[in-house]
Backbone bond lengths (Angstrom), bond angles and torsions (degrees), N, CA, C in turn:
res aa  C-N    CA-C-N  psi(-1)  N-CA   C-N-CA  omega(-1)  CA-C   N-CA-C  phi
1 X - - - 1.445 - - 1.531 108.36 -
2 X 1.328 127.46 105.47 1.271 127.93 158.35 1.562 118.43 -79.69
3 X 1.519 103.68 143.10 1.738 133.44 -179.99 1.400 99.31 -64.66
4 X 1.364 114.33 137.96 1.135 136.69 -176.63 1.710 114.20 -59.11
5 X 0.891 126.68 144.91 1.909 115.81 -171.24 2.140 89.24 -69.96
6 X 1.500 95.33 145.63 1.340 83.65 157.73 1.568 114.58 -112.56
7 X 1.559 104.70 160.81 1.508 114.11 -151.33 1.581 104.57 -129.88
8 X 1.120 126.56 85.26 1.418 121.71 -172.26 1.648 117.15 -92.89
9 X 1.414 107.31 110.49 1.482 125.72 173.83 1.560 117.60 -55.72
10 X 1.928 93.20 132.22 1.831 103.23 -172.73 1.442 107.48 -93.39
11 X 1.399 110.88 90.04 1.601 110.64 154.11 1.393 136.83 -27.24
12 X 1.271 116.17 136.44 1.435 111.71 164.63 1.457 113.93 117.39
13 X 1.709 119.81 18.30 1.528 107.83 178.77 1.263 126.15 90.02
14 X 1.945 110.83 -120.88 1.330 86.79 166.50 1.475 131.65 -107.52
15 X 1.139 117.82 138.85 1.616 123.57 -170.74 1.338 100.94 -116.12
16 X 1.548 90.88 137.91 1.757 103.92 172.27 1.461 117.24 -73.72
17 X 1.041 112.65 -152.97 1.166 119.48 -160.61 1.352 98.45 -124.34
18 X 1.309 116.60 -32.16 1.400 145.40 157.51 1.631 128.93 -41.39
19 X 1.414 86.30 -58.13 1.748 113.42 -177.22 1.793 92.69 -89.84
20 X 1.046 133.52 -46.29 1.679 128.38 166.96 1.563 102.23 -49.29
21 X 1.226 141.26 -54.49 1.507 141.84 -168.43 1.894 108.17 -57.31
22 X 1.588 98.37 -44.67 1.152 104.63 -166.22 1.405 123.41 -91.06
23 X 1.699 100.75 -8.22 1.235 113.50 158.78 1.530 121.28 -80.70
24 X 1.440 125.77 -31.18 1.682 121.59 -168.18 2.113 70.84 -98.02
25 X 1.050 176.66 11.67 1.106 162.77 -173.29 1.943 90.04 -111.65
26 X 1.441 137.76 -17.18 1.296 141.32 -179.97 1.432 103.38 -92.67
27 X 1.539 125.59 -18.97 0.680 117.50 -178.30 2.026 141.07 -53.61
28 X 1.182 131.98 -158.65 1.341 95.41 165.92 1.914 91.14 -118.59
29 X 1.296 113.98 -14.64 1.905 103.37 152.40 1.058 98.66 -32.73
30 X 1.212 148.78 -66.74 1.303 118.54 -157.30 1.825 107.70 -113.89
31 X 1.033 118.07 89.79 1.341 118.71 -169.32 1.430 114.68 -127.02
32 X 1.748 110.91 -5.14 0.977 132.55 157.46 1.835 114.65 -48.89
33 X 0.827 134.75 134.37 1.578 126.44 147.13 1.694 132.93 -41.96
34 X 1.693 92.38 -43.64 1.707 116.78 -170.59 1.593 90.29 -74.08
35 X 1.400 113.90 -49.96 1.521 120.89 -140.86 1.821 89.26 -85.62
36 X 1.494 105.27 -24.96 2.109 94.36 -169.62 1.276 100.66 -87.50
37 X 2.045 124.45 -16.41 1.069 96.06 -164.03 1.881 92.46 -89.21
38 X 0.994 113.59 -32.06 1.726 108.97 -166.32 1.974 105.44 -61.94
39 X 1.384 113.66 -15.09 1.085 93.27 -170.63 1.799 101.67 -110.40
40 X 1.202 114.47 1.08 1.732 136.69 -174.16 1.682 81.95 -80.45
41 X 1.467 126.39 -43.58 0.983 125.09 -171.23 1.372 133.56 -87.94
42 X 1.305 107.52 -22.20 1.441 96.99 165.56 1.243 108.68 -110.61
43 X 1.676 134.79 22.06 1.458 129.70 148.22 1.121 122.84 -97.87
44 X 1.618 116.17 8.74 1.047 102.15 175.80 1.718 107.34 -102.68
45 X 1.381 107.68 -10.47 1.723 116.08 173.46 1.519 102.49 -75.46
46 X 1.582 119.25 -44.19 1.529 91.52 174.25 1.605 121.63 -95.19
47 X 0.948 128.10 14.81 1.261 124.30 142.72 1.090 150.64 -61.37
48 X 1.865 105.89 -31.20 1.239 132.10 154.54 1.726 112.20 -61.20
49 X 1.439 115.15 -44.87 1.141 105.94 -176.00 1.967 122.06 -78.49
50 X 1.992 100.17 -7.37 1.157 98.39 -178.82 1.359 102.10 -89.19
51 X 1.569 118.50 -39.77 1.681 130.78 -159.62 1.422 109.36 112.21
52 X 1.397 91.74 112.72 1.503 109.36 -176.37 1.884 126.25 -70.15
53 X 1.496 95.16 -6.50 1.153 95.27 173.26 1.915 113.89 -135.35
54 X 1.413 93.14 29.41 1.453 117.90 155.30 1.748 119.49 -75.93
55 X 1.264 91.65 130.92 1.564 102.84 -164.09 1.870 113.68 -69.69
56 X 1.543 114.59 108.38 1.244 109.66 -157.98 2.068 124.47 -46.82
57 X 1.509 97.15 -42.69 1.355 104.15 139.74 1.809 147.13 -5.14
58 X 1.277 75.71 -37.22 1.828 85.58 -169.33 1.631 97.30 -114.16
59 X 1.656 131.02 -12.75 1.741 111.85 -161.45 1.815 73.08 -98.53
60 X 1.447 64.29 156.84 1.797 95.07 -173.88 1.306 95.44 -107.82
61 X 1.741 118.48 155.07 1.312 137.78 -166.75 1.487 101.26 -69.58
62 X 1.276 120.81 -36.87 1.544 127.00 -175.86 1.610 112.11 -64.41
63 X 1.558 103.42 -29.10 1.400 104.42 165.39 1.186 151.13 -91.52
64 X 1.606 103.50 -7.33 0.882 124.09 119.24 1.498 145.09 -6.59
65 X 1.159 96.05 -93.99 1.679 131.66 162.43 1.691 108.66 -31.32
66 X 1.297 95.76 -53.42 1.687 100.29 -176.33 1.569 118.78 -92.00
67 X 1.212 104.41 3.82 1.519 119.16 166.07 1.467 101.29 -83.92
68 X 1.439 123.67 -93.85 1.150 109.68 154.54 1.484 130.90 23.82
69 X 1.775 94.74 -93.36 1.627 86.52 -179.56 1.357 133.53 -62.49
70 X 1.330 119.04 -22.96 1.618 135.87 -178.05 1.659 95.22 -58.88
71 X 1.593 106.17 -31.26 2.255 93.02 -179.12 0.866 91.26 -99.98
């Protein structure tokens, strides 16, 4: 039986997309060196392509998705 992932909620309204990256990137998931830089790195390309100071709230999973595939 594996433990459920834990998932800690960003207070405060509105949050970027920016300030969401740099919060799960503080995390200790990524506390690795290998593991913060590969994933520092490909959120920070689709973030750029969503808008970094787009309110995380509003991108949809599909856009996601198609960020993603475009790298």
């Amino acid at each position: 039986m594996s433990a459920a992932p834990k998932i800690a909620a960003l207070r405060g309204g509105h949050v970027t997309l920016a300030a969401a990256a740099e919060a799960f990137l503080a995390t200790p998931r990524t506390a690795n060196p290998n593991t913060h830089r590969a994933y520092a790195s490909a959120i920070d390309r689709v973030i750029v392509l969503l808008g970094r100071d787009r309110p995380l709230a509003e991108v949809a999973d599909a856009e996601v998705g198609q960020a993603l595939a475009e790298l």
